[in-house]
C-alpha positions as CSV (number, residue, x, y, z in Angstrom):
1,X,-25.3,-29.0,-50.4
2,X,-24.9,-28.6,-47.0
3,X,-24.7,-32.2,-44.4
4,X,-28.2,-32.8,-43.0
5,X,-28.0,-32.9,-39.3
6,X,-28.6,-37.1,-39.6
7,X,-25.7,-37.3,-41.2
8,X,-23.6,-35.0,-39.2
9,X,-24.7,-36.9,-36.4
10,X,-23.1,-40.0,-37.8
11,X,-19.9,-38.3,-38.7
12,X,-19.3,-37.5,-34.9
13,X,-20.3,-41.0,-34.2
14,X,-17.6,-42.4,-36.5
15,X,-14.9,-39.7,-35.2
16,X,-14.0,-41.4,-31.8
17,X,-13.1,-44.7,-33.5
18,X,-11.2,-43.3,-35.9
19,X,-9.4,-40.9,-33.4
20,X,-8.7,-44.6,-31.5
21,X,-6.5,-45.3,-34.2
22,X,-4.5,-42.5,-33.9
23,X,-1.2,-42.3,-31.3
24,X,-0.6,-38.8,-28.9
25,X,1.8,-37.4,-27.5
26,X,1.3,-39.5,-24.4
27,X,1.5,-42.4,-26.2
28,X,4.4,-41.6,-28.1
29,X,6.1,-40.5,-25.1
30,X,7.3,-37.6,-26.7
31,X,9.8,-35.2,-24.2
32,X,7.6,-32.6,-24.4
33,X,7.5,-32.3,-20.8
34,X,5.5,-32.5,-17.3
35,X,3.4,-34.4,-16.3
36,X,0.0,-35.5,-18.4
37,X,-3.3,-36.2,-16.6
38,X,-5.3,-38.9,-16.8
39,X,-7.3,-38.1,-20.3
40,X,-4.4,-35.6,-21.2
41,X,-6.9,-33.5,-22.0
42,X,-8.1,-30.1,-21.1
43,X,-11.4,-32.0,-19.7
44,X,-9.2,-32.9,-16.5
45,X,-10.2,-30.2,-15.3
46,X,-13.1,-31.5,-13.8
47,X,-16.5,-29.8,-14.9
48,X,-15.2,-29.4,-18.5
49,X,-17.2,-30.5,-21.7
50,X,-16.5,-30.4,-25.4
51,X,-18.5,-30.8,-27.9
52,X,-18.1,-31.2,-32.0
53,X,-20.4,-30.4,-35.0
54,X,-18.1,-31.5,-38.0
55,X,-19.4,-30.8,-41.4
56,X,-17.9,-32.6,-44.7
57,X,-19.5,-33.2,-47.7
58,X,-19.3,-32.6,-51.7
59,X,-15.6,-32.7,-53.9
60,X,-13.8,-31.0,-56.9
61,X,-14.1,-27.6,-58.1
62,X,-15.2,-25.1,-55.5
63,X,-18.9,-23.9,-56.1
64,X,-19.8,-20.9,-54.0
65,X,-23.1,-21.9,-51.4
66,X,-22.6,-26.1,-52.4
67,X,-18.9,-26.6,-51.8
68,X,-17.1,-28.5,-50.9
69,X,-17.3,-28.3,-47.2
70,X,-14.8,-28.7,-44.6
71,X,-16.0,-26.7,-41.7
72,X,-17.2,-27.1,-38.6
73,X,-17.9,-25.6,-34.8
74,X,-16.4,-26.3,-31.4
75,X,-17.4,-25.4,-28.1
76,X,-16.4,-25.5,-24.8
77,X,-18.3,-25.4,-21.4
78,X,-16.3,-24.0,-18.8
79,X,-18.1,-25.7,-15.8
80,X,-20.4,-28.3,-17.9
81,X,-23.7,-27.2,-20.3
82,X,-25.7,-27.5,-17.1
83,X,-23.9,-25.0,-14.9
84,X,-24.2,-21.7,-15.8
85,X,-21.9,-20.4,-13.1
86,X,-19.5,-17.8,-14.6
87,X,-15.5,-18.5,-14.3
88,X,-13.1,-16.1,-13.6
89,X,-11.2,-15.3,-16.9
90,X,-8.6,-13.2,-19.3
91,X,-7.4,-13.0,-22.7
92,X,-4.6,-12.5,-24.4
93,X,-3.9,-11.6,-28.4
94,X,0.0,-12.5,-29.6
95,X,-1.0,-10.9,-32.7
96,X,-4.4,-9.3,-33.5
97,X,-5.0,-10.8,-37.3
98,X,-8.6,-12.4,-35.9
99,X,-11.3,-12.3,-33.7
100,X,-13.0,-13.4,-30.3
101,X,-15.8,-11.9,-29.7
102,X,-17.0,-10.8,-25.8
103,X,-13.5,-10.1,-25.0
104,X,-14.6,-6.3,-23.8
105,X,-16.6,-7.6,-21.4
106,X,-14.0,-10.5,-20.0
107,X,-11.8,-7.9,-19.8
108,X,-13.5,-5.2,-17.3
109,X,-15.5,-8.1,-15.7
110,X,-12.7,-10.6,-15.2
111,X,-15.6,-12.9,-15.8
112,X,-16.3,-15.4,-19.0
113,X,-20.0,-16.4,-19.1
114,X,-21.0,-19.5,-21.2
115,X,-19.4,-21.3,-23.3
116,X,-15.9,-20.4,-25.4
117,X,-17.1,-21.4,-29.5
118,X,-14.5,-21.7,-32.0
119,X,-15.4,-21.8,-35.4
120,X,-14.3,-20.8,-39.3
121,X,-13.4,-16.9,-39.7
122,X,-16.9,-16.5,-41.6
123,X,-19.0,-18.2,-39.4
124,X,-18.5,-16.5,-36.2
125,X,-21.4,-14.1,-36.8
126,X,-23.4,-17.2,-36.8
127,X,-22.4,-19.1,-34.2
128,X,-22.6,-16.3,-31.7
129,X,-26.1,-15.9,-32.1
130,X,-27.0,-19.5,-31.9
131,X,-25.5,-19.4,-28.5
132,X,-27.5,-16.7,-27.4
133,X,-30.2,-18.6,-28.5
134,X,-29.4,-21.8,-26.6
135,X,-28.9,-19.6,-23.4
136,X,-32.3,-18.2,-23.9
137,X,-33.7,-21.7,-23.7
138,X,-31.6,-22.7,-21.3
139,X,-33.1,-19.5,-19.3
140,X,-29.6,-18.9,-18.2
141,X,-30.6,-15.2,-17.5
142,X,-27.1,-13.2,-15.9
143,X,-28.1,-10.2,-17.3
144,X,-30.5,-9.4,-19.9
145,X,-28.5,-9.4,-22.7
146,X,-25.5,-12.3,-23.8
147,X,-22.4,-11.4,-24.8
148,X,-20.4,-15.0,-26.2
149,X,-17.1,-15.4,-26.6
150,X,-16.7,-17.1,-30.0
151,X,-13.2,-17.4,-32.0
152,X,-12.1,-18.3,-35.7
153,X,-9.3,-19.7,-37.6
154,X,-9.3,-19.2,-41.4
155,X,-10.6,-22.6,-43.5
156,X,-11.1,-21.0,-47.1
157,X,-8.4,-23.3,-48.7
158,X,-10.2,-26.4,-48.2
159,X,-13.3,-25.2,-47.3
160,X,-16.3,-23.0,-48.9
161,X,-15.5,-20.4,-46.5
162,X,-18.2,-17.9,-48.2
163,X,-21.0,-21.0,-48.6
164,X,-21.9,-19.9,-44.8
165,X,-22.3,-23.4,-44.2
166,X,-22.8,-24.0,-40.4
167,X,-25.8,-23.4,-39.6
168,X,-27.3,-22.2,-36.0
169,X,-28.3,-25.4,-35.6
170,X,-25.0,-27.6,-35.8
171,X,-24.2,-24.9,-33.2
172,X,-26.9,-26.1,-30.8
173,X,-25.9,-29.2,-31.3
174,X,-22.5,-29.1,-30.3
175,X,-23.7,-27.1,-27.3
176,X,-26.0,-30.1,-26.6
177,X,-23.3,-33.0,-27.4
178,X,-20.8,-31.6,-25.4
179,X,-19.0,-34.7,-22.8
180,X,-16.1,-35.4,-21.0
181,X,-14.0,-37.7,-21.5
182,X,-11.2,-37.3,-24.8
183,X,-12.4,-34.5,-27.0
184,X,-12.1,-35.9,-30.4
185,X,-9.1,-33.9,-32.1
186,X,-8.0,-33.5,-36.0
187,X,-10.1,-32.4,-38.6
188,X,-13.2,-31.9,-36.4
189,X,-15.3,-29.2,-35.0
190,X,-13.9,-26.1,-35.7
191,X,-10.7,-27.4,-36.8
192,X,-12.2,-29.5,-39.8
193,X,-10.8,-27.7,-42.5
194,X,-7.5,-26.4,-40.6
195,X,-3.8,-26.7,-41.8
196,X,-1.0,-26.2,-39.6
197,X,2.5,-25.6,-40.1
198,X,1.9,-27.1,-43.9
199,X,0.1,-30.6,-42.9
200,X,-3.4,-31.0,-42.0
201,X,-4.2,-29.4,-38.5
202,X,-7.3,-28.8,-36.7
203,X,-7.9,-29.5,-33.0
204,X,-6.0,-30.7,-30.1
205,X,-5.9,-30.8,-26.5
206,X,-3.4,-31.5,-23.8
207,X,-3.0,-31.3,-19.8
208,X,-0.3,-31.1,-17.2
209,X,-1.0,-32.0,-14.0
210,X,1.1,-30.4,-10.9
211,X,3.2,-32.3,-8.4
212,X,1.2,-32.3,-4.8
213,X,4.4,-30.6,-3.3
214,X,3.0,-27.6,-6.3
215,X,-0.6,-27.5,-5.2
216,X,-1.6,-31.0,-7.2
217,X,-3.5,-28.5,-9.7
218,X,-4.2,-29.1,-13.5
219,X,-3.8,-27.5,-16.6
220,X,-5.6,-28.1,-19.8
221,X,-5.3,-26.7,-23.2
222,X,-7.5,-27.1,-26.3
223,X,-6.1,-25.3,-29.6
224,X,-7.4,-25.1,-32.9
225,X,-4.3,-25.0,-35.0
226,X,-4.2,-23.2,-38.3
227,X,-1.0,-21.0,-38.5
228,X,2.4,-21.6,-39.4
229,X,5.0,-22.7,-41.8
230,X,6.5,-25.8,-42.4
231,X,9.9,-24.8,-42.5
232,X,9.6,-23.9,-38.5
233,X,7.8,-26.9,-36.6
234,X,9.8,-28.1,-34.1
235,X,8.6,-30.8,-31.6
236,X,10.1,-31.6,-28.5
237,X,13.0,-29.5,-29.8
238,X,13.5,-31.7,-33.3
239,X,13.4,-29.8,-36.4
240,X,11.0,-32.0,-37.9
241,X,9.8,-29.2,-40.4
242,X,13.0,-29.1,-42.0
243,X,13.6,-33.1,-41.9
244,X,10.5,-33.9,-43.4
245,X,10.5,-31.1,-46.4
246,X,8.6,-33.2,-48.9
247,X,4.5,-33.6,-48.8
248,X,4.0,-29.9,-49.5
249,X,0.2,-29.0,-50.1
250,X,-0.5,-30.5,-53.8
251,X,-3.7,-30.7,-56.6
252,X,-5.3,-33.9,-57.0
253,X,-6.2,-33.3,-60.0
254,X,-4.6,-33.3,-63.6
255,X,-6.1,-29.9,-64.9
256,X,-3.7,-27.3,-65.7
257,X,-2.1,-25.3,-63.5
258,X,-1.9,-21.7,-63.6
259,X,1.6,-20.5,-64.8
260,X,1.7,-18.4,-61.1
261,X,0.7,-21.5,-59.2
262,X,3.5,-22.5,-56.8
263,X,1.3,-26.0,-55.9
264,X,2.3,-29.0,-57.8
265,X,0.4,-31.8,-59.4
266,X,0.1,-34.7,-56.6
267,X,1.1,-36.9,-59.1
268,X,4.1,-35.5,-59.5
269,X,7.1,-36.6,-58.0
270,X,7.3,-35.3,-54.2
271,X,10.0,-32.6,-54.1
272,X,12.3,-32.3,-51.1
273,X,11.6,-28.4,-50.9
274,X,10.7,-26.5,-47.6
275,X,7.9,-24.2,-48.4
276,X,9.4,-20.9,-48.6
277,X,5.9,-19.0,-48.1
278,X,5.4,-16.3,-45.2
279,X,4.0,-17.5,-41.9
280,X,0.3,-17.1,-42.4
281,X,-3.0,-18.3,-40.8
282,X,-3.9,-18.3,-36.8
283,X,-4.4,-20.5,-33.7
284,X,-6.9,-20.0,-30.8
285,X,-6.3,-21.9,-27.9
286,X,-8.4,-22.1,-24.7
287,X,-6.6,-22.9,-21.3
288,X,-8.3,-24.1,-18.3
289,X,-7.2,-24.7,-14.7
290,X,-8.5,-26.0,-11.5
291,X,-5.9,-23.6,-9.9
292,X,-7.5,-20.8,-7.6
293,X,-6.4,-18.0,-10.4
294,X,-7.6,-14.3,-9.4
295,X,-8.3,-12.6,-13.4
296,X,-4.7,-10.9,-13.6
297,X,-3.5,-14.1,-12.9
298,X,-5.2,-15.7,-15.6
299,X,-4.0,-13.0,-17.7
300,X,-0.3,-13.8,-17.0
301,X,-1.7,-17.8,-17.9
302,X,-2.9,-17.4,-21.0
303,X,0.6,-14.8,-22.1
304,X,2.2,-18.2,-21.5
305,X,0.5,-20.0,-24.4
306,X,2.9,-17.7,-26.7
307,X,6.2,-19.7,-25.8
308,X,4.1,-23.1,-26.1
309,X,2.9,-22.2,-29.3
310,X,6.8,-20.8,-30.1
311,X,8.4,-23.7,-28.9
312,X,6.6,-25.7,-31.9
313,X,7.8,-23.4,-34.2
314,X,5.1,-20.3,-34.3
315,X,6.3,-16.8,-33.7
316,X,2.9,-14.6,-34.3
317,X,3.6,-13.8,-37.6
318,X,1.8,-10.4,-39.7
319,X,-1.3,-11.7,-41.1
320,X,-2.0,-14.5,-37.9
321,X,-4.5,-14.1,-35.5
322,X,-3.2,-15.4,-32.1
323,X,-5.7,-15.4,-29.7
324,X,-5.9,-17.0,-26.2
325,X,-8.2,-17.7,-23.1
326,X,-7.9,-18.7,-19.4
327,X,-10.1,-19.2,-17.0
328,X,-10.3,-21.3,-13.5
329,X,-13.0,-23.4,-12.5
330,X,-12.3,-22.6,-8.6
331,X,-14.3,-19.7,-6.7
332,X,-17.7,-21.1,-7.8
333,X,-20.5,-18.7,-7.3
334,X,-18.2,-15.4,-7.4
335,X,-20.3,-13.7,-10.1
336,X,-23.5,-14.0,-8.1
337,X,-24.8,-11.0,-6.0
338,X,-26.9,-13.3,-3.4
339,X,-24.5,-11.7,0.1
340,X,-23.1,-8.0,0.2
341,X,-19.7,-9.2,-0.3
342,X,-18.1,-13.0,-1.8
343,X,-14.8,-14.7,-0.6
344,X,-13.0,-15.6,-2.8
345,X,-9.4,-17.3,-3.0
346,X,-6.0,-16.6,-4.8
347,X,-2.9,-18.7,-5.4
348,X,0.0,-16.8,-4.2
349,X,2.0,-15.3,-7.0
350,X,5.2,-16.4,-5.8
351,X,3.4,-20.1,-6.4
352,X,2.5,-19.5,-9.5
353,X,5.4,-20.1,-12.0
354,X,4.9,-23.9,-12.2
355,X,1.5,-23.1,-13.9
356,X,3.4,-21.2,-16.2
357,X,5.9,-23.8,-17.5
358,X,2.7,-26.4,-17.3
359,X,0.9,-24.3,-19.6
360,X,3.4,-24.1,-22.3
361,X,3.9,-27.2,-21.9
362,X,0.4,-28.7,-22.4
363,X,0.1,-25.4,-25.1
364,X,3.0,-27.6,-27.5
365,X,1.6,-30.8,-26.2
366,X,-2.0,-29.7,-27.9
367,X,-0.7,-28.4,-31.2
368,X,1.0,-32.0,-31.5
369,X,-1.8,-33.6,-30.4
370,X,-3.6,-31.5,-33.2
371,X,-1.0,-32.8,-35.6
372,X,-0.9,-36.3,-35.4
373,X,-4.7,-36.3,-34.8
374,X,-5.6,-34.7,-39.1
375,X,-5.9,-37.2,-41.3
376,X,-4.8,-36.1,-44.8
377,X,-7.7,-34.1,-46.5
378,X,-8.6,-33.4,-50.1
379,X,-11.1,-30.5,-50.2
380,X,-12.0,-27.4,-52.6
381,X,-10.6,-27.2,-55.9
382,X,-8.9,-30.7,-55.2
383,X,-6.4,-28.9,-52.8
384,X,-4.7,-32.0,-50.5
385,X,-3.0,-31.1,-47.3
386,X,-1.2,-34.1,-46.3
387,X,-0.8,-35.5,-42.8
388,X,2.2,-35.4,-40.6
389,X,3.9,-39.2,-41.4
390,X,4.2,-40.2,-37.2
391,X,7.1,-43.0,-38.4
392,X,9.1,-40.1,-39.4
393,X,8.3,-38.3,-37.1
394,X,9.3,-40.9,-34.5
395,X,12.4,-41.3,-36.8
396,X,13.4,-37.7,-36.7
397,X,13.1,-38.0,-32.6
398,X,15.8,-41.1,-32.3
399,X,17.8,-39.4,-35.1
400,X,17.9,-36.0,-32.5
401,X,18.3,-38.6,-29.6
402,X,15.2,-37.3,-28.5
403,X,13.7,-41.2,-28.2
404,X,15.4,-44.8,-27.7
């Protein structure tokens, strides 16, 4: 059974107090590098919204069309859900195992209308219709037809992927919610049912802000992290996937397992093994900037994201879908056709490399926001992903001499 929208309503209510809880990279102080903004978030770049529907309900044995459900739907308004106003934009795939939709049309336009929606790998059918629907009623009328960008990350271990459990209306609602301020991150939205490098993942944002002497731009990054293995997270340069080996994915249950099953009873004793398994699963990650970016500029932003999302351990492995997208909030009105020709304005290339480094930079701060965000989850067939212990953590960063 399927949340009604009352009660998911009250689950996104509940999420900001228990995000409160939770330390970030900020507050951690973790060397990741540059300089946060205010929020750390990628809502310093002014305009910026982000909005939740997160959808949990039912337990045990997985049930095809009833659960259990861990799912959800993100979204992101480039310039707020009341400006319509297109951004300048590019993509960029480090390996092609997923989807975003409307990328064609980013591509030879330069140009990202609406909102960016990021959702389970099932779902995306879904949700891109519900945003056409919204833009409809929003008579947001560019052209006569909608083209949305909408992105997925696999959830079917936790999740009833093949329930089709969101719903075009938890869609409109995060289109409606969306708000400034700290995007909740973890297991919400989109990134509900999410596991990265082998503990829970989900979503997480980050932002670098540039020195005035650079141009005094910003940088934000939202990800929704679902790929890699445990063996290769590295934060801040600490090998923190080899030091903390133990809290592999487990049943919390005390049914037999099959004789293939490589998971182990949780209440078995933890074993101190790195998971051997290949590097599977995906992350999408959404970059914004206040930056005066030019489309092949944005282009060479979001290739950056690959050595954020390599410096925490990910390298684009066979079966992961690695899928990024930039766009700048400067050069309002560019798209319109209201004077014969529009001025617009570019950052010198030979100025840009500092966005470069700020975008990996906020791209690992993100994933680790992501990490410390999840909250250990139990989900379909009793499968628990555990959460990323932040004492070790911390432990394994004074250990490195990466902390005092």
């Amino acid at each position: 059974m399927r949340p009604s929208i009352a009660a998911v309503v009250l689950m996104l209510a509940l999420a900001p107090a228990l995000h409160a809880q939770k330390p970030r990279e900020r507050d951690l102080e973790l060397p990741i590098g540059g300089t946060p903004g205010p929020l750390d978030a990628i809502t310093d770049v002014a305009g910026v919204e982000v909005g939740h529907t997160t959808l949990i309900s039912g337990a045990g044995k997985l049930v095809v069309g009833k659960g259990p459900v861990r799912t959800g739907v993100t979204v992101i308004h480039p310039r707020g859900k009341a400006n319509p106003d297109p951004v300048f934009a590019a993509w960029f795939t480090l390996n092609g195992n997923g989807e975003m939709t409307g990328t064609t049309w980013v591509q030879e336009s330069g140009l990202l209308e609406g909102p960016v929606a990021i959702t389970n790998t099932h779902s995306v059918g879904v949700v891109r219709d519900a945003i056409i629907q919204w833009e409809l009623s929003q008579k947001n009328a560019l052209q006569p037809w909608w083209l949305p960008v909408v992105a997925e990350t696999y959830d079917g271990g936790l999740n009833d992927i093949n329930g089709f459990h969101v719903k075009p209306e938890h869609v409109l609602a995060a289109l409606n919610q969306a708000a400034g301020g700290v995007p909740q991150e973890g297991a919400v939205g989109g990134g509900t049912g999410m596991v990265c490098h082998g503990f829970k993942g989900g979503i997480g944002t980050a932002s670098r802000k540039l020195s005035a002497a650079q141009g005094g731009y910003t940088v934000g990054v939202l990800v929704q992290c679902n790929y890699g293995s445990r063996r290769d997270l590295r934060i801040a340069g600490v090998p923190v996937g080899e030091e903390i080996a133990d809290l592999a994915a487990c049943i919390a249950n005390n049914d037999p397992l099959p004789a293939d099953s490589s998971r182990r009873h949780c209440s078995e004793s933890a074993r101190h093994d790195v998971d051997d398994a290949p590097e599977q699963g995906s992350i999408i990650v959404v970059v914004a900037t206040d930056a005066p970016l030019l489309p092949h500029q944005l282009k060479r932003l979001a290739t950056r994201v690959s050595l954020g999302v390599g410096r925490e351990g990910g390298f684009g492995g066979n079966s992961s879908g690695d899928i990024f997208i930039a766009f700048s909030t400067a050069n309002a009105r560019a798209w319109f056709n209201d004077q014969p020709v529009t001025d617009v304005k570019m950052l010198p290339n030979d100025r840009i490399s500092p966005l470069f480094q700020a975008t990996a930079q906020a791209a690992e701060a993100a994933i680790t926001n992501a990490l410390l965000a999840a909250e250990t989850m139990t989900g379909a067939n009793d499968l628990r992903i555990y959460a990323m212990p932040v004492d070790r953590l911390l432990a394994m960063m004074k250990k490195y001499g990466r902390l005092r």
